[in-house]
C-alpha positions as CSV (number, residue, x, y, z in Angstrom):
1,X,0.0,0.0,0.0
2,X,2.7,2.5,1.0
3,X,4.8,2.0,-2.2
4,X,1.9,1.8,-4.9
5,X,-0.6,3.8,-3.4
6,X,-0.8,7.4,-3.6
7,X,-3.1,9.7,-1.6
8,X,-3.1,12.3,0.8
9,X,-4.2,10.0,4.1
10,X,-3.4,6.1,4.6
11,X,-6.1,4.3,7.2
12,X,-4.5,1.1,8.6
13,X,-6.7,-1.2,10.9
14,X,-6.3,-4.4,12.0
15,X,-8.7,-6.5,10.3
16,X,-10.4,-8.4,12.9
17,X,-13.1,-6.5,13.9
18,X,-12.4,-5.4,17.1
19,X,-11.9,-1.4,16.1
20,X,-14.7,1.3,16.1
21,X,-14.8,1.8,12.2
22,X,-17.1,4.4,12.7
23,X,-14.2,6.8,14.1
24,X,-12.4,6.7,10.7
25,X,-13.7,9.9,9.2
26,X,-13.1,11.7,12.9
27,X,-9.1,10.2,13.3
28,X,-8.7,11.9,9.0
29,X,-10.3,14.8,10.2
30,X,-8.4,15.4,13.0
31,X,-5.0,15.1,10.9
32,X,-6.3,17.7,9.1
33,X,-6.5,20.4,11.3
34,X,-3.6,19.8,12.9
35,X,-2.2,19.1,10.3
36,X,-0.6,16.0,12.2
37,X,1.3,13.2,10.2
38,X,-0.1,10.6,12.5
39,X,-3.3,10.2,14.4
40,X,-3.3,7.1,16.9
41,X,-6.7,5.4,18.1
42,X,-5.9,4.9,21.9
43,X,-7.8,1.7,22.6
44,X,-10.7,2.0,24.9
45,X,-12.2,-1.4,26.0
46,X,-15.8,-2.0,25.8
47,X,-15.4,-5.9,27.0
48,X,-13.4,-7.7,29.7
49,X,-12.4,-10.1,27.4
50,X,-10.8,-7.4,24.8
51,X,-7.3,-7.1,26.0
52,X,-5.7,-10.6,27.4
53,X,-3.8,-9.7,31.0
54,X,-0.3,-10.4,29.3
55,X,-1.0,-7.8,25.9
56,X,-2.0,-5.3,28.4
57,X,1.1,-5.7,30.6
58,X,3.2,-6.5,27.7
59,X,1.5,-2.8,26.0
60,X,2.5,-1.1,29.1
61,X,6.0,-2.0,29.1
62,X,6.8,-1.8,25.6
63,X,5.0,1.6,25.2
64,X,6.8,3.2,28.2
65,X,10.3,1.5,27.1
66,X,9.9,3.6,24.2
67,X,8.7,6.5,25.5
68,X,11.6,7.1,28.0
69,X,14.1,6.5,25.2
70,X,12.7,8.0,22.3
71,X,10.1,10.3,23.4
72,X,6.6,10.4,25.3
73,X,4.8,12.1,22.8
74,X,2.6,8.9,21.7
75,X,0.0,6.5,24.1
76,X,-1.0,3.1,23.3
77,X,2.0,2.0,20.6
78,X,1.1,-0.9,20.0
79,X,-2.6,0.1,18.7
80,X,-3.6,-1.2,15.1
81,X,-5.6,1.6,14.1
82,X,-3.5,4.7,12.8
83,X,-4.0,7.6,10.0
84,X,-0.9,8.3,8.2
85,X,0.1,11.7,6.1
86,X,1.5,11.0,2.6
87,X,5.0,12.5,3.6
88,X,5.1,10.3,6.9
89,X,4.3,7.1,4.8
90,X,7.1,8.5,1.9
91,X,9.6,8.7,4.5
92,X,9.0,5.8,5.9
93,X,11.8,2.5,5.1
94,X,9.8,-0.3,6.5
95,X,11.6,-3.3,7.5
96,X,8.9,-5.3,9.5
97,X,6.5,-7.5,8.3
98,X,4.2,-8.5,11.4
99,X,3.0,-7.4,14.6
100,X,6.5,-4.9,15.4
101,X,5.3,-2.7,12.6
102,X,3.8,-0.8,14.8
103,X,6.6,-0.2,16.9
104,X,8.5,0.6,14.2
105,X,6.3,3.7,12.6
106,X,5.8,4.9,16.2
107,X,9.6,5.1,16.4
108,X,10.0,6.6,13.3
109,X,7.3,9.6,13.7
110,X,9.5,10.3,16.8
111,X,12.7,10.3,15.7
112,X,11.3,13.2,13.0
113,X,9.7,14.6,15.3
114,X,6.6,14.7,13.5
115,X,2.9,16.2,14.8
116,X,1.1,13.2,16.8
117,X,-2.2,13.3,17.8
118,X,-4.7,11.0,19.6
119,X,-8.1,9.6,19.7
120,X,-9.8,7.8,21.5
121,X,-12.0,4.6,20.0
122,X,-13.9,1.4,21.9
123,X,-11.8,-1.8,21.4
124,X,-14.0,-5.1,22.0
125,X,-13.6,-9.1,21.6
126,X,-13.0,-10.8,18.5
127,X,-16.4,-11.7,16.8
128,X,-17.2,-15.7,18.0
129,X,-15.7,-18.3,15.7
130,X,-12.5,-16.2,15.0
131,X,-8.9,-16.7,16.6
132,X,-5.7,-14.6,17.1
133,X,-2.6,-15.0,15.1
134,X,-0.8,-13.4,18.1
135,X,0.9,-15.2,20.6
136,X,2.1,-12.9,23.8
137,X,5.2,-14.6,24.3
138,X,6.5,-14.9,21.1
139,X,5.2,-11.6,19.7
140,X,6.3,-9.6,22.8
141,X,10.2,-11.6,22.6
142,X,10.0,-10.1,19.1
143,X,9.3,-6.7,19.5
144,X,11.8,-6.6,22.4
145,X,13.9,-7.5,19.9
146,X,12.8,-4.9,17.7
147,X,13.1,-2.4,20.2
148,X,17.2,-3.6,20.9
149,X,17.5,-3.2,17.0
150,X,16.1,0.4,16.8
151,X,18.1,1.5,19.8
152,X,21.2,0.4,17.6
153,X,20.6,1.8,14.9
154,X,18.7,5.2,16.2
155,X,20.8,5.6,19.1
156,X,24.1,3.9,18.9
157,X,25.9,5.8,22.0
158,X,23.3,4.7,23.8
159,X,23.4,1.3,23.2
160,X,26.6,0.8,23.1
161,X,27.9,3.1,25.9
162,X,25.8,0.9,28.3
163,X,27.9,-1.8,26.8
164,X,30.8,-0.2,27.4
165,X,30.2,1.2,30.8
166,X,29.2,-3.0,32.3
167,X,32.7,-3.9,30.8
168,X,34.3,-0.8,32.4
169,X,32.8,-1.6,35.5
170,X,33.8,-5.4,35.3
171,X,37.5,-5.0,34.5
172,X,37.4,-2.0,37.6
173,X,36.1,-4.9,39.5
174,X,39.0,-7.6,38.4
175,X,41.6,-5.0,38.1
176,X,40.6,-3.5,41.7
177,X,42.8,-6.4,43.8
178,X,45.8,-6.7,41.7
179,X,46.1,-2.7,42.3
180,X,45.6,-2.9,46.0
181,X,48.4,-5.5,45.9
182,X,50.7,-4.2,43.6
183,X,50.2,-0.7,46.0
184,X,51.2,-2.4,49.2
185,X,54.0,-5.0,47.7
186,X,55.0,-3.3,44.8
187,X,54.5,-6.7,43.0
188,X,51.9,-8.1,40.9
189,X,51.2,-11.9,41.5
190,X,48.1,-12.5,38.9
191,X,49.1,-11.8,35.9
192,X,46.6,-13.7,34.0
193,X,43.9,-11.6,35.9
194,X,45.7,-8.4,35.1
195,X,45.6,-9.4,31.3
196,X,41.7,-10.5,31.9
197,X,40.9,-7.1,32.7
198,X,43.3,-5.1,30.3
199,X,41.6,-7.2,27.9
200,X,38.1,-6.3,29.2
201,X,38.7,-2.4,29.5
202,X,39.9,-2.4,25.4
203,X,36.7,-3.9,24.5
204,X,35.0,-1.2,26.3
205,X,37.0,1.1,24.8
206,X,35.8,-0.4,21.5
207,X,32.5,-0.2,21.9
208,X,32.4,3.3,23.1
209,X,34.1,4.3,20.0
210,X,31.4,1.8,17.8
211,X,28.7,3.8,19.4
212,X,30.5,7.3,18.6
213,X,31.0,6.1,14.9
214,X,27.6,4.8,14.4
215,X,26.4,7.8,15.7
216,X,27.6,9.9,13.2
217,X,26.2,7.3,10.4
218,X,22.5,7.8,12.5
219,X,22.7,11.5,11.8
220,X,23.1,10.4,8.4
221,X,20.1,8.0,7.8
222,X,17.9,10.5,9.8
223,X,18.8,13.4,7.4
224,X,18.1,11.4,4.6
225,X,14.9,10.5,6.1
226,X,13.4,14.2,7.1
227,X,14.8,15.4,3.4
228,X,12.5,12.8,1.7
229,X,10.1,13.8,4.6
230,X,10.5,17.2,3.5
231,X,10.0,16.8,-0.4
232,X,6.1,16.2,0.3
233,X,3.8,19.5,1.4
234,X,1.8,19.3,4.9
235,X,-1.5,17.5,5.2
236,X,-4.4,19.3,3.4
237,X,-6.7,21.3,5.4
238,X,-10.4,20.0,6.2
239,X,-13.1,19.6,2.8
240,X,-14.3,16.6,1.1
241,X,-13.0,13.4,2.3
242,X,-12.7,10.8,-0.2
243,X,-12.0,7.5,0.7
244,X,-10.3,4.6,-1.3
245,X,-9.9,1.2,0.1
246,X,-6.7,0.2,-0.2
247,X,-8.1,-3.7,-0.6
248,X,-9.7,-2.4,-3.6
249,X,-6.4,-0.9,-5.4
250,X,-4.7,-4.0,-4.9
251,X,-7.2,-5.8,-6.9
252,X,-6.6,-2.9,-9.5
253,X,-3.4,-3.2,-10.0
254,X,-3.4,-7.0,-9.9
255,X,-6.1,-7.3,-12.7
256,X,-3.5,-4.5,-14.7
257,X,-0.6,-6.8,-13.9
């Protein structure tokens, strides 16, 4: 949809039913006046059995490990139900292909700091008969991993000055006898454990300087990203909606194919 599709919004929903369809034309209308390049449906439940106990925990810590390290400017992250401006969606180098994607375009509207804005919408059960694909587990081990991944790539001294500091702090710890010794006998009796944690302090030496090279490649992807960002004119401002399903343009260009 992103790449062959062209139009000023982009509604995505999860297709299982359990959304407020009805709050489309209100989520497109508020990106207009914004104009914001994303609009969020915060999930409000309207049955007990909505929201399993391990999504909602798993929501809560995923959302707020993202939102102390790249920004707390969006609720409910993991939400299927999100309007997109043409410029976020042109900017946008997807790499997932499941349930991290969300993650992923949350991360990337705050890494450009785009406008966010919020909704709110009733979130029920699945309809009887029908079962998830999602599995909390498995889907929450992969979205952690996600979440290391983007922290890589979109913060590199971060991520690898934390690295650095636990093997500081380890070859402090194995270095911290053989000084005392050497300090009171003038002789140093471990050598192997002096060479343990010379060894030790270079890799963290290492990785600190990783994380300061990668850094400047970041800055790099990220001004690549805002300039094709930037090539695409704000939102349009609030007249006639028209709406294209995107289910139906895929059929269009299949049967042109």
């Amino acid at each position: 949809m992103f790449r062959d599709i062209e139009a000023d919004f982009y509604v995505i929903v999860d297709g299982d039913d359990t959304y407020d369809a009805a709050i489309a034309l209100d989520m497109i209308k508020t990106a207009m006046t914004g104009p914001y390049d994303l609009v969020n449906c915060v999930r409000r439940e309207t049955t007990g059995i909505a929201y399993r106990a391990g999504h909602r925990l798993g929501n809560k810590l995923l959302t707020g490990v993202v939102r102390s390290i790249f920004g707390n400017r969006v609720t409910d992250m993991l939400s299927g139900y999100k309007v997109l401006s043409k410029r976020f969606v042109k900017s946008f180098p997807t790499q997932s292909d499941g349930f991290d994607v969300e993650t992923e375009l949350t991360v990337h509207s705050l890494q450009l700091s785009m406008p966010v804005a919020h909704v709110e919408g009733n979130y029920g059960g699945r309809p009887e008969g029908s079962t998830s694909k999602l599995n909390t587990y498995r889907d929450g081990l992969r979205i952690s991993r996600l979440i290391l991944r983007l922290i890589r790539h979109e913060r590199p001294v971060l991520f690898f000055g934390v690295i650095s500091a636990v093997l500081a702090s380890l070859s402090f710890v194995i270095a911290a006898p053989i000084v005392g010794t050497y300090i009171e006998s003038g002789t140093v009796p471990r050598f192997p454990s002096a060479f343990l944690a010379m060894g030790i302090m270079l890799l963290a030496a290492l990785n600190f300087l990783t994380g300061l090279v990668l850094d400047t490649v970041s800055r790099g992807r990220k001004e690549l990203r805002m300039l094709a960002y930037l090539q695409h004119p704000p939102p349009p401002k609030p007249q006639s909606i028209i709406v294209i399903p995107a289910i139906r343009c895929f059929r269009s260009l299949r049967h042109r194919v």
